[in-house]
Steps between C-alpha positions, in 0.01 A plus 500: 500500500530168285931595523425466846359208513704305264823619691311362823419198340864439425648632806282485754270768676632878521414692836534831297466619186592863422340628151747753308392713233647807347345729269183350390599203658457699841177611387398082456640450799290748694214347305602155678503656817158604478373175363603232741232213490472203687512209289472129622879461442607789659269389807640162511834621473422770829411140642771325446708808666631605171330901612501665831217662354213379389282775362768588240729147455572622099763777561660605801556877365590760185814687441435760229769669382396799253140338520320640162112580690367675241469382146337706206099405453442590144696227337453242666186174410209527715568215724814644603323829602309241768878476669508760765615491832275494759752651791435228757895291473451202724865445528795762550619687269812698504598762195820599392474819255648780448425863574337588135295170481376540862159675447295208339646271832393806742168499344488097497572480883255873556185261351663198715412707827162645434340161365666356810366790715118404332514155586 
């Protein structure tokens, strides 16, 4: 987010912005996609027509490629077992995997539907 901004700064307002992760980096990036928040920059800059949209004027989607959703629990601090997703992306999110890695993404988009379908 603050790369973002400082390449804005210097260059002037971007209309998208496409967040690519692989690996873990996929797994952030889903993260990201989840956790869009409105902040008084991004709403001025929705204002000043630098975002079509302005519920989410941060990101305008994910690529994932061999997204890493699933990370081991038992060694990891205690603040880091707060970071979960919550399977509610507010932007796209497309995921390029392949066949052996594809169950944790299944299972990702699976919990996608059905907290969609209960809201």
């Amino acid at each position: 987010v603050n790369l973002k901004l400082f390449i804005e700064q210097r260059y002037g307002a971007a209309k998208e912005v496409i967040v690519e992760g692989q690996s873990m980096g996929g797994g952030i990036a889903t993260l990201l996609a989840e956790n869009q928040q409105k902040t008084a920059i991004a709403q001025q800059h929705h204002r000043e027509g630098g975002c079509d949209n302005p519920y989410l004027p941060e990101f305008s989607g994910v690529l994932a490629v061999g997204a890493a959703l699933m990370w081991r629990k038992d060694t990891i601090t205690e603040d880091e077992k707060k970071i979960t997703f919550t399977h509610t992306p507010l932007i796209p999110v497309l995921y390029l995997t392949n066949n052996t890695e594809l169950g944790p993404i299944k299972q990702y988009v699976e919990n996608c539907k059905m907290k969609r379908a209960q809201n």
